[in-house]
N, C-alpha and C positions, 0 to 999 in steps of 0.2 A: 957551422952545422949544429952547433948546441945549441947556440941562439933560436934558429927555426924551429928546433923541438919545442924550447920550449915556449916560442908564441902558438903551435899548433896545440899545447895541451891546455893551452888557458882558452885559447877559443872553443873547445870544448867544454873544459867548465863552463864558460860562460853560457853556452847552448844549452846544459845541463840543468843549471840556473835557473833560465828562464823556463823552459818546462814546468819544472818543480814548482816557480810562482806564479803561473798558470794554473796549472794544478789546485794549487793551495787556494787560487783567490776562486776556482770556481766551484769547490768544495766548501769556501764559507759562504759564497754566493748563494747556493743551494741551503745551506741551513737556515742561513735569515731568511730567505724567502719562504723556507717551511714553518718556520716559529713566525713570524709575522701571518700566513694563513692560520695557525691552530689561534693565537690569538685573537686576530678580527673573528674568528668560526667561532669558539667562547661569549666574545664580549655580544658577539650576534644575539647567540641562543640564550645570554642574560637578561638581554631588553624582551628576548621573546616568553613571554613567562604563559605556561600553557596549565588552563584551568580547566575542570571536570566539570560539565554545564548538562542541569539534569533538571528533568521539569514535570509539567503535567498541561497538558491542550482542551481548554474544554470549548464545547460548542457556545452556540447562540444561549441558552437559557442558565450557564455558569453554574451547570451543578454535575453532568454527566460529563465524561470524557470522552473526545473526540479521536476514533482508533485512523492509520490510516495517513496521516496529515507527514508532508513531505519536510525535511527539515536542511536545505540543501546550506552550504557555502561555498557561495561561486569564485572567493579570491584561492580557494582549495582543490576546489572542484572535488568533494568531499562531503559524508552526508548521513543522514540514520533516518526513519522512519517509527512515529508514534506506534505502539500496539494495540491491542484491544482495548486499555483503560487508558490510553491517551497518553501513555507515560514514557519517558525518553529519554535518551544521556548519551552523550561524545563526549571529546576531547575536544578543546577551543583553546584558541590565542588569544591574547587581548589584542583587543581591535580588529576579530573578524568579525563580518556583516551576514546574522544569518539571515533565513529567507524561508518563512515556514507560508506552503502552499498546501490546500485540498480544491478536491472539484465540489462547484456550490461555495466554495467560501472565498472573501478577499485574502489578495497576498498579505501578510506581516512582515517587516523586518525588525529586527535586533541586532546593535551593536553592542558586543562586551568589553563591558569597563574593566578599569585597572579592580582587585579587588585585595584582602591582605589575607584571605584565606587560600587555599588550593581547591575548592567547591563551591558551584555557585546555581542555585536553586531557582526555575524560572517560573509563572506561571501565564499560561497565553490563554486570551480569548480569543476566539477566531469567529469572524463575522460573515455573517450570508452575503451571498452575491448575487443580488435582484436585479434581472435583465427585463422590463416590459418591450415585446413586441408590438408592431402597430396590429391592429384588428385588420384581418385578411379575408375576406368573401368568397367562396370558390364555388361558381355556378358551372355546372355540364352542358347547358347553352349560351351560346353569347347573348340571347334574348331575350325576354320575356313571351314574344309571341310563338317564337317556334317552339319555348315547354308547353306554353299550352296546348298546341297543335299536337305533339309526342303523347301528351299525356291521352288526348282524346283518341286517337289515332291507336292506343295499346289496348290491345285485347284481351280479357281475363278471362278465365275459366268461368262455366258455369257451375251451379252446386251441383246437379244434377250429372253432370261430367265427371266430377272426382271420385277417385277410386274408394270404392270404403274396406278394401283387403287389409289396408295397414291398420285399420281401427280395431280387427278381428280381438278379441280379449283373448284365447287363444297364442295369437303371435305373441301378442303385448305381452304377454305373462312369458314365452319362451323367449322373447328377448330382454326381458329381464335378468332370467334366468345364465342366457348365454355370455349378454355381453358383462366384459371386466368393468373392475370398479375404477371409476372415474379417481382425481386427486383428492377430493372430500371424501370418500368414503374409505380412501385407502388412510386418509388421516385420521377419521374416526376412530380407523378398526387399531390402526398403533396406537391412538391414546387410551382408547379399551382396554388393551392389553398391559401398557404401562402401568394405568389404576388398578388393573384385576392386579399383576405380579407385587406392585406396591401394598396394597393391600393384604395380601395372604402372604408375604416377604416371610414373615416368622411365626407363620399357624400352620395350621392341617387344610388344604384346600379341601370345599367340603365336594361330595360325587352329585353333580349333578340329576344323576337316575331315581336319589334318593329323594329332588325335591319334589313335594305335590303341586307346587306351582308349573314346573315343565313339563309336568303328566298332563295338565288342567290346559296348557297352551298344544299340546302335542292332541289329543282330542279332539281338541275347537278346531284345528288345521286341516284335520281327518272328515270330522264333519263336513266342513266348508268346501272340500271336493264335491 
């Protein structure tokens, strides 16, 4: 009876055991596997060396800059656009392929090289993109004889028929009067007013009632009724 005890307590150890170096080997099993990720994830982001890539886009004649111009990297899918003075800056890997597009202009690419600074200053020209069309003819008959036939065939007013109401000076003058001012005259009248404000910015704007030039224009008007 003793004996039985005690092979049932060492089969239990032994059950114990093996648990325990289960246990053990899959709890270092887990740690290599994490230090083996954080190091490949390091040695990764070592080769990956990521530099500040700034520049300026200028057009066809290399002296103005080109606002506007797209500046994509497609292994990123990732990307910034030029401003008003052509001028630009992301973050870059060595060895992405950028890809600067506008409309009107041909594609560019750039690859960046290894460099030993952490900033790398670019300057791009960016070239037109000249499409010629073939020369296209667009006639409103298929023919030559049936325009002429149309053309004979169209009945025009005579002079003697036209109304001469709209020519009235009268009108003419009340719709001058009525109708709004068109895009040029409304441009006129702001840069008018920009010169006049510019101009008297830091004086005494002077009363016009006082000048004898506006008396002298206000008379001539008066008459001319």
């Amino acid at each position: 009876m003793i004996l039985y005890l005690n092979k049932l307590t060492l089969e239990v150890y032994n059950q114990q055991f093996v648990q325990e170096k289960s246990k053990f080997v899959f709890v270092v099993s887990f740690l290599l596997i994490v230090f083996m990720t954080i190091s490949a994830g390091e040695t990764f982001a070592q080769k990956q060396k990521v530099l500040q890539l700034s520049g300026i886009i200028l057009g066809e004649d290399s002296i103005s800059g080109l606002p506007g111009v797209h500046i994509y990297v497609p292994k990123r899918q990732d990307g910034t656009t030029s401003n008003y003075l052509g001028f630009f800056s992301l973050p870059v890997i060595v060895g992405d392929s950028l890809v600067f597009s506008a409309v009107g202009y041909q594609h560019q690419s750039y690859v960046v090289p290894d460099f030993e600074g952490k900033q790398v200053t670019l300057i791009v020209e960016m070239m037109t993109d000249t499409t010629y069309l073939e020369n296209v003819t667009i006639m409103p008959f298929p023919t030559e004889e049936l325009f002429k036939e149309a053309i004979l065939a169209l009945r025009l007013p005579e002079e003697e028929n036209v109304s001469q109401d709209h020519l009235n000076d009268q009108i003419l003058a009340l719709m001058m009067r009525s109708m709004p001012m068109d895009a040029n005259a409304n441009y006129r009248y702001y840069m008018d007013q920009v010169v006049y404000n510019q101009t008297y910015r830091y004086g005494i704007r002077p009363n016009p009632f006082l000048n004898p030039f506006n008396w002298a224009k206000f008379i001539k008007s008066l008459k001319n009724r």
